[in-house]
PyMOL Python script that loads the backbone (N, CA, C, O; Angstrom):
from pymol import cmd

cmd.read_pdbstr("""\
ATOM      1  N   UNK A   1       4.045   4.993 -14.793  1.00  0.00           N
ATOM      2  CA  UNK A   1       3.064   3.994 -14.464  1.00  0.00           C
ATOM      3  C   UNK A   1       1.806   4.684 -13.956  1.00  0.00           C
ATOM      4  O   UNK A   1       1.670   5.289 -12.893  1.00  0.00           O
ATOM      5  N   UNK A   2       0.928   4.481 -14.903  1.00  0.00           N
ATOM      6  CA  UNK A   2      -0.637   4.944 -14.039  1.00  0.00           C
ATOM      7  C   UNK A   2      -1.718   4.239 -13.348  1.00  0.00           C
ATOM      8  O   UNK A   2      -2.527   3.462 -13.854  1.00  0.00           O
ATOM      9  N   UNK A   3      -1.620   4.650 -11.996  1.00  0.00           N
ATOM     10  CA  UNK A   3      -2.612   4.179 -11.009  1.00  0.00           C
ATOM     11  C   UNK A   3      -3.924   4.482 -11.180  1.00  0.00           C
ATOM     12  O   UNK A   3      -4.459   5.590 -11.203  1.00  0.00           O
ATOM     13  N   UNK A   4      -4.595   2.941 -11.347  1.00  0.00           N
ATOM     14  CA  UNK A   4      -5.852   3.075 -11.223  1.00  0.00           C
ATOM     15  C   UNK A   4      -6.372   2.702 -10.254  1.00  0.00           C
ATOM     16  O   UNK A   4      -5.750   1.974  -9.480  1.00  0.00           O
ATOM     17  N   UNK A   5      -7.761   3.115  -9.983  1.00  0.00           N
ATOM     18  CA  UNK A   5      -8.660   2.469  -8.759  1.00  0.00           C
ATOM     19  C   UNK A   5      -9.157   1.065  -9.160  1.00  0.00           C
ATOM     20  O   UNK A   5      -9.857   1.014 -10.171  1.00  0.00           O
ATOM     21  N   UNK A   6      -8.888  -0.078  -8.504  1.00  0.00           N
ATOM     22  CA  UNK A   6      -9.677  -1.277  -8.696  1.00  0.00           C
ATOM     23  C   UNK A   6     -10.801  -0.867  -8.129  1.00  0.00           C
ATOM     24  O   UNK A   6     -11.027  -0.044  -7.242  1.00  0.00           O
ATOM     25  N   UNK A   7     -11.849  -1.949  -9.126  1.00  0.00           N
ATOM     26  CA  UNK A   7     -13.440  -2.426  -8.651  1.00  0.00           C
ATOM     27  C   UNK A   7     -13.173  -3.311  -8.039  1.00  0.00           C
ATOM     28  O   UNK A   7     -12.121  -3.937  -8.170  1.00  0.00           O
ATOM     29  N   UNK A   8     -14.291  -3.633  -7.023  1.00  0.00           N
ATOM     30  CA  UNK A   8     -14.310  -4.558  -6.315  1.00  0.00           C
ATOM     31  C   UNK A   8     -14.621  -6.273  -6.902  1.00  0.00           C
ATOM     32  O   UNK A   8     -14.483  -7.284  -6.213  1.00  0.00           O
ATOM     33  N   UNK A   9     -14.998  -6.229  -8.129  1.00  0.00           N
ATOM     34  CA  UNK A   9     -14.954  -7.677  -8.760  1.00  0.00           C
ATOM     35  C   UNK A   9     -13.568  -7.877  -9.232  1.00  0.00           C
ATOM     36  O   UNK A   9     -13.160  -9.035  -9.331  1.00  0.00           O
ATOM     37  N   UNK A  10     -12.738  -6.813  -9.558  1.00  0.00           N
ATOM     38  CA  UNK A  10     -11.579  -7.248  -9.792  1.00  0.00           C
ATOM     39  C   UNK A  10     -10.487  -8.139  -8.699  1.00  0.00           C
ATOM     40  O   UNK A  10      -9.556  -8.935  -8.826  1.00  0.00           O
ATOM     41  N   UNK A  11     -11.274  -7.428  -7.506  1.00  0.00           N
ATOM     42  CA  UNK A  11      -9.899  -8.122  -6.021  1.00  0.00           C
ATOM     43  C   UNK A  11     -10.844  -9.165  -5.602  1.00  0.00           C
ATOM     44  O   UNK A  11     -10.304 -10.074  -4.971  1.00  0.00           O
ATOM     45  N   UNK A  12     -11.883  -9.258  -5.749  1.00  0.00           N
ATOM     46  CA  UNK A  12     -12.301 -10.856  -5.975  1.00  0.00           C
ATOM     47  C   UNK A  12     -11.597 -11.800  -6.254  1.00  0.00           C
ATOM     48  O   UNK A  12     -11.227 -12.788  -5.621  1.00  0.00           O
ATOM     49  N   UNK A  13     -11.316 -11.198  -7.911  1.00  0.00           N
ATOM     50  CA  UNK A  13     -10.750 -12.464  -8.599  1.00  0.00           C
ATOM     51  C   UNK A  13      -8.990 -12.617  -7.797  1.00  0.00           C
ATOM     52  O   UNK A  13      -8.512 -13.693  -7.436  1.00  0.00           O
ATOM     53  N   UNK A  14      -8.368 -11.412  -7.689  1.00  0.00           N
ATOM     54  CA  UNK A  14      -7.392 -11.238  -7.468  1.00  0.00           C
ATOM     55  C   UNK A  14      -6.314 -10.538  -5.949  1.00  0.00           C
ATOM     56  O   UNK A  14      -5.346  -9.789  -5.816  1.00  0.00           O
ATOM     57  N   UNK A  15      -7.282 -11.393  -5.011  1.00  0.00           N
ATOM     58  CA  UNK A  15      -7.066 -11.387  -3.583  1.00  0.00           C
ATOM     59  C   UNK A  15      -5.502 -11.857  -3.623  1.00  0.00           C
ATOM     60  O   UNK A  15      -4.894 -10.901  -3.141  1.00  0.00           O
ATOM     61  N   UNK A  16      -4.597 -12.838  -3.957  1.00  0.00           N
ATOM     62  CA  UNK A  16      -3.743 -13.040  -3.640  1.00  0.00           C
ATOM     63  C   UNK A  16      -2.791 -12.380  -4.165  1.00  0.00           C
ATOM     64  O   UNK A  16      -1.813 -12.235  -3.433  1.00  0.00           O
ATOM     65  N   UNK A  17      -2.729 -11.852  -5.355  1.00  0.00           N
ATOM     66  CA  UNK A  17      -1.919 -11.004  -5.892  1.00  0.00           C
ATOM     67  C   UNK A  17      -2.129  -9.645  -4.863  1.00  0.00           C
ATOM     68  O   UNK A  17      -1.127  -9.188  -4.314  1.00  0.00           O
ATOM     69  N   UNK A  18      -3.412  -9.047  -4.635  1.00  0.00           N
ATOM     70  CA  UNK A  18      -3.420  -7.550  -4.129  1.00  0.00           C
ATOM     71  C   UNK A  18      -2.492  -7.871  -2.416  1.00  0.00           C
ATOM     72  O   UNK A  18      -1.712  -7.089  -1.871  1.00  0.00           O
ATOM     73  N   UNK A  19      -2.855  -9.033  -1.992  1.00  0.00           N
ATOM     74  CA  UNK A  19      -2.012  -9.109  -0.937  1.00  0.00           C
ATOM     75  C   UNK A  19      -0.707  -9.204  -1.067  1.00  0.00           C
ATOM     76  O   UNK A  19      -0.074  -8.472  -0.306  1.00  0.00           O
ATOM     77  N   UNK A  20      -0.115  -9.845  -1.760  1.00  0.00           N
ATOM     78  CA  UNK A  20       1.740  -9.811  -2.659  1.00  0.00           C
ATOM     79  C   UNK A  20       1.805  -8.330  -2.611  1.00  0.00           C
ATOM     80  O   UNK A  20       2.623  -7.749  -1.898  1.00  0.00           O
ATOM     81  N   UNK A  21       0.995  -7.748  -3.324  1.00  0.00           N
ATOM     82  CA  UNK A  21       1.114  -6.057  -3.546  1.00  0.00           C
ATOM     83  C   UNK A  21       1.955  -5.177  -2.054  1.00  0.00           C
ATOM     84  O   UNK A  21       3.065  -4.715  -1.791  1.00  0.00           O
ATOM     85  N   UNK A  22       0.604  -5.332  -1.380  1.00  0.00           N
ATOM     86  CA  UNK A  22       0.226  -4.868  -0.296  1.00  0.00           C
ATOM     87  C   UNK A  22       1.438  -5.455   0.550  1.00  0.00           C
ATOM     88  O   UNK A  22       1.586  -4.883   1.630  1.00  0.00           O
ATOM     89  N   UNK A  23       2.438  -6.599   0.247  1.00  0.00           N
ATOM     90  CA  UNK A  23       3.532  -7.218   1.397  1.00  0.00           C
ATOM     91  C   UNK A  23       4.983  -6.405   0.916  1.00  0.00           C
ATOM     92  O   UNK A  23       5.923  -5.941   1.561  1.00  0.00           O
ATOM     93  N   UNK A  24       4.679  -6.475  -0.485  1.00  0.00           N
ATOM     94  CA  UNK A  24       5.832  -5.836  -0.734  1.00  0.00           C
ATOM     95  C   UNK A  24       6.280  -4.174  -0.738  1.00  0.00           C
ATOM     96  O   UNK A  24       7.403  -3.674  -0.665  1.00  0.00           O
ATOM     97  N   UNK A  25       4.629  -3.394  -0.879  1.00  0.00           N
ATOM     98  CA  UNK A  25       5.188  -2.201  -0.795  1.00  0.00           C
ATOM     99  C   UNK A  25       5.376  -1.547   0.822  1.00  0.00           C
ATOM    100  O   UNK A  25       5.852  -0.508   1.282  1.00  0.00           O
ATOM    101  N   UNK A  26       4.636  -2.933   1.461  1.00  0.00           N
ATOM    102  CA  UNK A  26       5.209  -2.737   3.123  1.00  0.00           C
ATOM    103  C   UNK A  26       6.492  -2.868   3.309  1.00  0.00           C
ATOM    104  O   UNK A  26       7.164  -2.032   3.913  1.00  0.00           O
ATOM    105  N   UNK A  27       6.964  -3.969   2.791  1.00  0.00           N
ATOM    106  CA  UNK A  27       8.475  -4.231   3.128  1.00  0.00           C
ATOM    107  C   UNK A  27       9.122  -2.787   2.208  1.00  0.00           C
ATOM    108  O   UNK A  27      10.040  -2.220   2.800  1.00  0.00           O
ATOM    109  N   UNK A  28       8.793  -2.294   1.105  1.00  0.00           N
ATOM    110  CA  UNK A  28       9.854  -1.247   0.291  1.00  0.00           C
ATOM    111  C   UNK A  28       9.734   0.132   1.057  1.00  0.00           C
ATOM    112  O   UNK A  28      10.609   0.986   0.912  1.00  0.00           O
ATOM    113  N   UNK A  29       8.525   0.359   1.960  1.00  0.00           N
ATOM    114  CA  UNK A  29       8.042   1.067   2.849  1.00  0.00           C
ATOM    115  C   UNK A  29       9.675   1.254   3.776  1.00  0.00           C
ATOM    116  O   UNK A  29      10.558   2.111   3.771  1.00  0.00           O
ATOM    117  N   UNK A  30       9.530   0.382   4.266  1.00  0.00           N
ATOM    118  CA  UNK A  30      10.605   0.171   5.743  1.00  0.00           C
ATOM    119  C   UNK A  30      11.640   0.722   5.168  1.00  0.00           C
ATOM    120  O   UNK A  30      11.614   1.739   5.861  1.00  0.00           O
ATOM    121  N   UNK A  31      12.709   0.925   4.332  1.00  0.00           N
ATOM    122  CA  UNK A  31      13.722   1.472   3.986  1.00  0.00           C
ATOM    123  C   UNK A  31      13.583   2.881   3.649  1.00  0.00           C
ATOM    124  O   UNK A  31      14.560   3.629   3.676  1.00  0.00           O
ATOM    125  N   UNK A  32      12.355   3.301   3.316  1.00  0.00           N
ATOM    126  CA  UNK A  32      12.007   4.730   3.409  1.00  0.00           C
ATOM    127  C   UNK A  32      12.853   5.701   4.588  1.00  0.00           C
ATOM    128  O   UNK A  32      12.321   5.487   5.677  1.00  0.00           O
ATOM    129  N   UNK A  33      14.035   6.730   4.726  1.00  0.00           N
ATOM    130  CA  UNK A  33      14.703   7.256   5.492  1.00  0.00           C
ATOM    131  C   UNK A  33      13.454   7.883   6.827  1.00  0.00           C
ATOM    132  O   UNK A  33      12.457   8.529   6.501  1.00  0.00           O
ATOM    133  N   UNK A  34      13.669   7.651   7.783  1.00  0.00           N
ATOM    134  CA  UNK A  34      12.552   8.333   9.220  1.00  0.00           C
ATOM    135  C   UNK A  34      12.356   9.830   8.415  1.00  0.00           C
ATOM    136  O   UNK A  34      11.300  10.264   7.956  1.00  0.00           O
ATOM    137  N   UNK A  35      13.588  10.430   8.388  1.00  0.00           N
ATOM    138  CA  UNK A  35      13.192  12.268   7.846  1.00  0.00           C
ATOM    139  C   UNK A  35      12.278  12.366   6.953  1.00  0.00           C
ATOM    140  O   UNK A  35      11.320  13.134   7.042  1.00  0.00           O
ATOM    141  N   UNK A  36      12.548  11.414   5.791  1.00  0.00           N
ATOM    142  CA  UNK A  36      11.031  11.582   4.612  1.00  0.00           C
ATOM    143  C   UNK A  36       9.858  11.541   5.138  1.00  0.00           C
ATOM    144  O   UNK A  36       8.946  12.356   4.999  1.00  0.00           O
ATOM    145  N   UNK A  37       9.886  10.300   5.930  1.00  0.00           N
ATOM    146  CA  UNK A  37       8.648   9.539   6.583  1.00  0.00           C
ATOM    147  C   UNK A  37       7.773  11.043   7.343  1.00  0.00           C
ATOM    148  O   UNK A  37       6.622  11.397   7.085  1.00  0.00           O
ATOM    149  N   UNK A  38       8.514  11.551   8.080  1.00  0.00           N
ATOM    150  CA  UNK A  38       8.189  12.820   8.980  1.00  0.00           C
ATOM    151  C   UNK A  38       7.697  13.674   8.719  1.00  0.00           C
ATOM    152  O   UNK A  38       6.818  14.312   9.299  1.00  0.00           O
ATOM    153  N   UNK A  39       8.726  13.962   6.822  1.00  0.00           N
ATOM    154  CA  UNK A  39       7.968  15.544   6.102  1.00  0.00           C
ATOM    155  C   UNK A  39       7.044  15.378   5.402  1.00  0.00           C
ATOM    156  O   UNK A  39       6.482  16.249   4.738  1.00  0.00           O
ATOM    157  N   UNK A  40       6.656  13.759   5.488  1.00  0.00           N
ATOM    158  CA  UNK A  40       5.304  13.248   4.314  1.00  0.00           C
ATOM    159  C   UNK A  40       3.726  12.786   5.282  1.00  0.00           C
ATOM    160  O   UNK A  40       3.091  11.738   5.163  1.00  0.00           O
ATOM    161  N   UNK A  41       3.517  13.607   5.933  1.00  0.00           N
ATOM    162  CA  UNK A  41       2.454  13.098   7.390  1.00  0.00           C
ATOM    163  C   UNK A  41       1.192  12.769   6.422  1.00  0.00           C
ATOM    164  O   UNK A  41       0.114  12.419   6.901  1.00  0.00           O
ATOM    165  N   UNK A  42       1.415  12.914   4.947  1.00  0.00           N
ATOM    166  CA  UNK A  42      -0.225  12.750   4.521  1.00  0.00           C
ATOM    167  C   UNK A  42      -0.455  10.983   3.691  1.00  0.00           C
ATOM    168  O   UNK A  42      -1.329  10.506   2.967  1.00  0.00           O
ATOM    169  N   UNK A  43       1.000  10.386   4.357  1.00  0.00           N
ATOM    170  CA  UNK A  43       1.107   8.955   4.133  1.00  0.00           C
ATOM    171  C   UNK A  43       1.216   8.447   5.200  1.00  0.00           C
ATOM    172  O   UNK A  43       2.178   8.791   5.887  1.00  0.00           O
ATOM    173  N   UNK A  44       0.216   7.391   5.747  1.00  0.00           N
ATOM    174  CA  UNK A  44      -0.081   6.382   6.840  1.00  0.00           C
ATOM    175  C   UNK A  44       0.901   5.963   6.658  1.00  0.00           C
ATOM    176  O   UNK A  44       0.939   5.792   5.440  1.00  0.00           O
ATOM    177  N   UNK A  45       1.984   5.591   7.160  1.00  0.00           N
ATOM    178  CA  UNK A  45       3.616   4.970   6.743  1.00  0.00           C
ATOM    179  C   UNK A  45       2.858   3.287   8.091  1.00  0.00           C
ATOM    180  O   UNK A  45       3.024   2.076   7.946  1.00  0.00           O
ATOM    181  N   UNK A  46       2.291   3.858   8.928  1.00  0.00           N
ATOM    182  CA  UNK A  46       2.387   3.291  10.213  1.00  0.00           C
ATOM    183  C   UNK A  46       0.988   2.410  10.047  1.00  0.00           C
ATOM    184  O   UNK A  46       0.789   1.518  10.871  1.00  0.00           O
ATOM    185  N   UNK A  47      -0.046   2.661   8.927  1.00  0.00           N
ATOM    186  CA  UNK A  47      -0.914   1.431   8.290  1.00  0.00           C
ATOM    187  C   UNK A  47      -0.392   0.448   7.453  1.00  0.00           C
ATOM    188  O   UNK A  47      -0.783  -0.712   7.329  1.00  0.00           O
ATOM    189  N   UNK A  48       0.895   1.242   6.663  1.00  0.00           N
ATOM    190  CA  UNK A  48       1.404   0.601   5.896  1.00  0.00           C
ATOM    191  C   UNK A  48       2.396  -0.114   6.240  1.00  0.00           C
ATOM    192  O   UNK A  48       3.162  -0.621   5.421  1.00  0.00           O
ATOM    193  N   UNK A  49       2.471  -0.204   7.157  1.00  0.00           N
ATOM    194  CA  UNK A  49       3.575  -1.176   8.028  1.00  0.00           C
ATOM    195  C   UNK A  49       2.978  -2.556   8.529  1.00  0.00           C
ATOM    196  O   UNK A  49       3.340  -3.732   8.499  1.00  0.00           O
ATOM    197  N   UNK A  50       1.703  -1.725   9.084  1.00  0.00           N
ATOM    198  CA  UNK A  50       0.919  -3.107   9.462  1.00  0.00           C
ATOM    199  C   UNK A  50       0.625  -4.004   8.458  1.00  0.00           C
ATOM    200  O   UNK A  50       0.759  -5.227   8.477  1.00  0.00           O
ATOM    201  N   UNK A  51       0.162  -3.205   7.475  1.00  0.00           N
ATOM    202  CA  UNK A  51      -0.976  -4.361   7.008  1.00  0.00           C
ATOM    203  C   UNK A  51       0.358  -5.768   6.401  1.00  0.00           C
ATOM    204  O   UNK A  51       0.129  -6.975   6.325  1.00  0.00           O
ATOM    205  N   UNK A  52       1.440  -5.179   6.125  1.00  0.00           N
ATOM    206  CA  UNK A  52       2.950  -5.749   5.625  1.00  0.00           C
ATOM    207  C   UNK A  52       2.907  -6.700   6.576  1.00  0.00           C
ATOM    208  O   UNK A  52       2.842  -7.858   6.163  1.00  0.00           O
ATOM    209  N   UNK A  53       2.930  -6.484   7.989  1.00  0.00           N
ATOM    210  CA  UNK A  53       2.888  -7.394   9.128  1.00  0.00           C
ATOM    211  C   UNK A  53       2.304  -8.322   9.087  1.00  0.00           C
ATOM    212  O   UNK A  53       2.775  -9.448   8.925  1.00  0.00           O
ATOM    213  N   UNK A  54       0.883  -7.966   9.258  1.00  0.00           N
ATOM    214  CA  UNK A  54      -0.017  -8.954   9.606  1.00  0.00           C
ATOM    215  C   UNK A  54      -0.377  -9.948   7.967  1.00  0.00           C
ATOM    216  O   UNK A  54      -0.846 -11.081   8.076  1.00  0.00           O
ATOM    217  N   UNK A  55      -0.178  -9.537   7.002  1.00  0.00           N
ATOM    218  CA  UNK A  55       0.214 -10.193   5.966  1.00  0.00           C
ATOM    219  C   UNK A  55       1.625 -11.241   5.828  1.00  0.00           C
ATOM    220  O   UNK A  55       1.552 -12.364   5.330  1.00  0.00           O
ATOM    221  N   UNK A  56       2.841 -10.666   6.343  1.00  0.00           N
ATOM    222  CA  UNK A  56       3.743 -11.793   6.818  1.00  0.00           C
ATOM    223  C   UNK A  56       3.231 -12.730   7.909  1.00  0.00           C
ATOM    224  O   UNK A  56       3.010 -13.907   7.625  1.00  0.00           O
ATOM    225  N   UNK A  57       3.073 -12.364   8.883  1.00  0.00           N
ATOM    226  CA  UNK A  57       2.710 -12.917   9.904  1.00  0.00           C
ATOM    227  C   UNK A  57       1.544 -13.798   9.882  1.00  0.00           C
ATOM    228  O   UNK A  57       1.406 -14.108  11.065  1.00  0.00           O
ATOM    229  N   UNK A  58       0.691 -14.336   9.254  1.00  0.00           N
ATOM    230  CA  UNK A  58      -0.614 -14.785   9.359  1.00  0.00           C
ATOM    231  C   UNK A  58      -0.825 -16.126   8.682  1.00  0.00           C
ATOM    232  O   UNK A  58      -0.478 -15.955   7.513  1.00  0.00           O
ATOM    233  N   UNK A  59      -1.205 -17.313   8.842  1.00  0.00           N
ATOM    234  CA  UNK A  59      -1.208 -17.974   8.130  1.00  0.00           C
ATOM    235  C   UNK A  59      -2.881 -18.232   7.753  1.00  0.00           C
ATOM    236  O   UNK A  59      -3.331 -19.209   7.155  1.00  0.00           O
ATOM    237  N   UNK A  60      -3.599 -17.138   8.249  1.00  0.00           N
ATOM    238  CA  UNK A  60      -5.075 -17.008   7.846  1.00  0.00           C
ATOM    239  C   UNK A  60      -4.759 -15.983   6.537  1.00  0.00           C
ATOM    240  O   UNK A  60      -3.711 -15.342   6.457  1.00  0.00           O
ATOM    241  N   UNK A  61      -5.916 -15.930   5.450  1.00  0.00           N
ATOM    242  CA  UNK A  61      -5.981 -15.060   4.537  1.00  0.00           C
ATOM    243  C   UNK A  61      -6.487 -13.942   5.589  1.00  0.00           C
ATOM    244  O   UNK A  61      -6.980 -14.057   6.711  1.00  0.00           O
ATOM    245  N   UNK A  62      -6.147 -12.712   4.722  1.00  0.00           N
ATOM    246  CA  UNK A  62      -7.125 -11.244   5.274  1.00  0.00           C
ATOM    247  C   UNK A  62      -7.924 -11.239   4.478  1.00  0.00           C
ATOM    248  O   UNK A  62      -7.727 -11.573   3.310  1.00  0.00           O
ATOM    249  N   UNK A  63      -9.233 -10.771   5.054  1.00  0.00           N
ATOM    250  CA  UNK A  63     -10.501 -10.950   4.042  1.00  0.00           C
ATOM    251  C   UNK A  63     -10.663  -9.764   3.377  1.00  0.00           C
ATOM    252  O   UNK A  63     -10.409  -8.687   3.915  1.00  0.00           O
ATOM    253  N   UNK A  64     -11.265  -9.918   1.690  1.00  0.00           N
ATOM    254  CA  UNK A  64     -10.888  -9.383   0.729  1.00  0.00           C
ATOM    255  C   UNK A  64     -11.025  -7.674   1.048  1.00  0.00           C
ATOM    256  O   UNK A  64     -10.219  -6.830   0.658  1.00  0.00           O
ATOM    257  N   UNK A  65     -12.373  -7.391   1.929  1.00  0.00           N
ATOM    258  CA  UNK A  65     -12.780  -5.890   1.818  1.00  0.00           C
ATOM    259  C   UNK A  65     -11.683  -5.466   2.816  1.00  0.00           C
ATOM    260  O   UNK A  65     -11.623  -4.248   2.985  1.00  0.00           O
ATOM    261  N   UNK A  66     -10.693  -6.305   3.599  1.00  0.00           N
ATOM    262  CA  UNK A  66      -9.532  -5.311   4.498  1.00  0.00           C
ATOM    263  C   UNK A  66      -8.935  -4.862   3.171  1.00  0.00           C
ATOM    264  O   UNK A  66      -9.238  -3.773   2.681  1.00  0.00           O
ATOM    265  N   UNK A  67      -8.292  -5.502   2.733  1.00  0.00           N
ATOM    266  CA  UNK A  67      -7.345  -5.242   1.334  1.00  0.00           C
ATOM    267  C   UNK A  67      -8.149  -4.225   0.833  1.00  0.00           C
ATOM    268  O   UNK A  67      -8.006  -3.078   1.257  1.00  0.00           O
ATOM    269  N   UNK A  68      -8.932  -4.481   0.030  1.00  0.00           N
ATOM    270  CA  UNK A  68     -10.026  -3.452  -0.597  1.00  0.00           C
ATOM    271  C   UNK A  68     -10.185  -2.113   0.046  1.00  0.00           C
ATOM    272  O   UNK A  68     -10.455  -1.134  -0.650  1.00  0.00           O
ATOM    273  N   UNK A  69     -10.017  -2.012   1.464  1.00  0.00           N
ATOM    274  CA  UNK A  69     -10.052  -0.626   1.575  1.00  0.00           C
ATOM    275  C   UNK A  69      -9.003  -0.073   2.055  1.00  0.00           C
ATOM    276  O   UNK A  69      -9.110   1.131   2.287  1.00  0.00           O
ATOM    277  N   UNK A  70      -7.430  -0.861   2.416  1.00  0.00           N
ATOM    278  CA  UNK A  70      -6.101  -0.433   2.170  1.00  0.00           C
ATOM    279  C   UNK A  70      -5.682  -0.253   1.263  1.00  0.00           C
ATOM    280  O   UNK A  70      -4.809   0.613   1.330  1.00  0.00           O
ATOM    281  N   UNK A  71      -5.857  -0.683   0.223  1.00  0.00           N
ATOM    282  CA  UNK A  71      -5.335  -0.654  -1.483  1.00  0.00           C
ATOM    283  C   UNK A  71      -6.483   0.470  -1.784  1.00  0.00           C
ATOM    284  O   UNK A  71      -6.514   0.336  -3.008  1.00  0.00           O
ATOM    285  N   UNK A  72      -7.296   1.325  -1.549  1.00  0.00           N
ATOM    286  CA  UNK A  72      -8.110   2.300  -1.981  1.00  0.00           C
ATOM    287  C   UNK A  72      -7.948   3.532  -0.942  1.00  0.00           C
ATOM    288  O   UNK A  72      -7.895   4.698  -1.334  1.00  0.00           O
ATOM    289  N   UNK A  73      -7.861   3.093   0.659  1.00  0.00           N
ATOM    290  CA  UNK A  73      -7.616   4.353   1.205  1.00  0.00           C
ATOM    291  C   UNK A  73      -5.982   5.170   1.703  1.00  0.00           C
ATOM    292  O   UNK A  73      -5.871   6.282   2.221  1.00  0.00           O
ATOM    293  N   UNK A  74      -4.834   4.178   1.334  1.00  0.00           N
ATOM    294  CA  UNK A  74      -3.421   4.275   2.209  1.00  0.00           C
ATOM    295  C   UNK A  74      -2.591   4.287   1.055  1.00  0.00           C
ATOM    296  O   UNK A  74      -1.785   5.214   0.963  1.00  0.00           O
ATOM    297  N   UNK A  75      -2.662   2.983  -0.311  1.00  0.00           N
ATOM    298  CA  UNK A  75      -2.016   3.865  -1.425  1.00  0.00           C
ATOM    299  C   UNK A  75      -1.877   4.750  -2.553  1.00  0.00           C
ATOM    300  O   UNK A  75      -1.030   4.624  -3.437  1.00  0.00           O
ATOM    301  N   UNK A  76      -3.106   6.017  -2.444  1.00  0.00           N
ATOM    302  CA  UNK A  76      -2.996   6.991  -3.268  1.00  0.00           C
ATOM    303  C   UNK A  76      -2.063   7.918  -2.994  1.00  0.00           C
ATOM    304  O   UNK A  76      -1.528   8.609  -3.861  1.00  0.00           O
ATOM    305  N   UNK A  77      -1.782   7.992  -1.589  1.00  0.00           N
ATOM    306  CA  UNK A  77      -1.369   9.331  -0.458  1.00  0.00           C
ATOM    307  C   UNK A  77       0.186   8.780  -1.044  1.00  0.00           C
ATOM    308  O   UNK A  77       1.194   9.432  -1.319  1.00  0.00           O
ATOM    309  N   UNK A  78      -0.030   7.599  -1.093  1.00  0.00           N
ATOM    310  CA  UNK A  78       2.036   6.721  -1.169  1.00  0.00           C
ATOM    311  C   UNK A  78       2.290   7.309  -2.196  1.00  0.00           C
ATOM    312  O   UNK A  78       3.249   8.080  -2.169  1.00  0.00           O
ATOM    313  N   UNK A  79       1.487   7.142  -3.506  1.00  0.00           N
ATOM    314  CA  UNK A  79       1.682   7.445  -4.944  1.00  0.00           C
ATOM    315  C   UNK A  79       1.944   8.326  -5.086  1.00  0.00           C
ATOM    316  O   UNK A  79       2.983   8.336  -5.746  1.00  0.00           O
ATOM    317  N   UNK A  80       1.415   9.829  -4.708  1.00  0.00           N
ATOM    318  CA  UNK A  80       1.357  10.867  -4.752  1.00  0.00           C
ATOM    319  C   UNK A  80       3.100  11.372  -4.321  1.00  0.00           C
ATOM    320  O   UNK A  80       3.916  12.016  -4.980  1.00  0.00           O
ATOM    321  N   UNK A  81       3.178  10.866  -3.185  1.00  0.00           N
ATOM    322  CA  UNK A  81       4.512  11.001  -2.397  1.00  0.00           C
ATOM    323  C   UNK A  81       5.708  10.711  -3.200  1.00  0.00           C
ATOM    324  O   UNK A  81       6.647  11.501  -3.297  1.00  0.00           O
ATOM    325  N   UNK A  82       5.638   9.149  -3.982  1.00  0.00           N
ATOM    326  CA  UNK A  82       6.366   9.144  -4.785  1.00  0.00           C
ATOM    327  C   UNK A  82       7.180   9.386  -5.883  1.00  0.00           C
ATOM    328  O   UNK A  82       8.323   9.234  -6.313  1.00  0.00           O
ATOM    329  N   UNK A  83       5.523  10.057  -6.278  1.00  0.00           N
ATOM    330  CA  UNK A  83       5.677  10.834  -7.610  1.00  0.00           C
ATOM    331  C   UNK A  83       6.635  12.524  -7.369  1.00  0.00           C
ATOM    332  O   UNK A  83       7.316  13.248  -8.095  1.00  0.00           O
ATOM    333  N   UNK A  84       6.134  12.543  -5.798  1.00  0.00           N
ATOM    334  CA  UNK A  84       6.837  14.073  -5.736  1.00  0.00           C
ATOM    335  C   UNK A  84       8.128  14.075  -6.052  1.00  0.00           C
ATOM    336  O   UNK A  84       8.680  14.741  -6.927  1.00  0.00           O
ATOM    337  N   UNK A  85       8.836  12.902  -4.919  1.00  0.00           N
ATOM    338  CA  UNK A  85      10.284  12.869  -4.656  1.00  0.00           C
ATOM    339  C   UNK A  85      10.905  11.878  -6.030  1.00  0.00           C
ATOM    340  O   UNK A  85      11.970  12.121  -6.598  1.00  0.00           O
ATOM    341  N   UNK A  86      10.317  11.158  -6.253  1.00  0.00           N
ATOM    342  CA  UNK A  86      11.045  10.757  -7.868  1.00  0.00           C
ATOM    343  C   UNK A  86      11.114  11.708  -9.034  1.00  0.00           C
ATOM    344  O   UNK A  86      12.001  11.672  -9.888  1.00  0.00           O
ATOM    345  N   UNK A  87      10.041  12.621  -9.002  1.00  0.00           N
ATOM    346  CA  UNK A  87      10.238  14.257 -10.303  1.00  0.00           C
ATOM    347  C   UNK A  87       9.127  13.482 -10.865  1.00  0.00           C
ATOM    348  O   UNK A  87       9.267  13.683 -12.071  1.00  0.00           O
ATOM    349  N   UNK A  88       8.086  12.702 -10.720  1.00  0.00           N
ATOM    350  CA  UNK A  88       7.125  11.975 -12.303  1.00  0.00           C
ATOM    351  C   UNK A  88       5.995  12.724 -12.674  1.00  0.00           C
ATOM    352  O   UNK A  88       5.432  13.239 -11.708  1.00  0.00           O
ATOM    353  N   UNK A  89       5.651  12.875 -13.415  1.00  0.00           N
ATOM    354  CA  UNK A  89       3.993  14.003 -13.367  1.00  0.00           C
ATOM    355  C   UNK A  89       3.245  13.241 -13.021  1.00  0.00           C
ATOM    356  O   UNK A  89       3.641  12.078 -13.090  1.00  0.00           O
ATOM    357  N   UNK A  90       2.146  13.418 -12.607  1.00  0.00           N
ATOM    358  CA  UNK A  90       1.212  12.586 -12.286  1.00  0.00           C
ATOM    359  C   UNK A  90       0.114  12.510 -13.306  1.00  0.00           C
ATOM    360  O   UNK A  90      -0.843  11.756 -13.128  1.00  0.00           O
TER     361      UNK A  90
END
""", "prot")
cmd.dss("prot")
cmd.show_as("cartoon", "prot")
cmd.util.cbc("prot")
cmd.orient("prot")
């Protein structure tokens, strides 16, 4: 699967989906073992927890540019990580 960078007219259109995104790879986050979490310090594990939070938790939307710059600055570092420990090329 190849990660691209969204534009910002794209999470315009598609604020509620990037937040679905953003809830679920918080929640797939949490089962991540503490030891990985530890030897991988170049993944915010502990932004990515929140934003999962305050996305469950909220019955306000988060406004689009929070998303916009969690989905651009917290999951490349994830991707990267993933790709290590799954074997994928990037």
């Amino acid at each position: 699967m190849e990660f691209r960078p969204m534009r910002w007219p794209v999470i315009e259109c598609d604020g509620l989906a990037l937040e679905r995104l953003l809830e679920i790879v918080s929640m797939a986050s949490s089962h991540i073992p503490a030891s990985l979490k530890a030897a991988e310090n170049g993944v915010d594990w502990q932004a990515i927890a929140d934003i999962g939070d305050r996305l469950e938790n909220t019955r306000d939307r988060i406004e689009t540019h929070v998303l916009w710059t969690v989905s651009q600055d917290k999951l490349m570092p994830l991707k990267v990580c993933a790709e290590r420990h799954l074997g994928e090329p990037g």
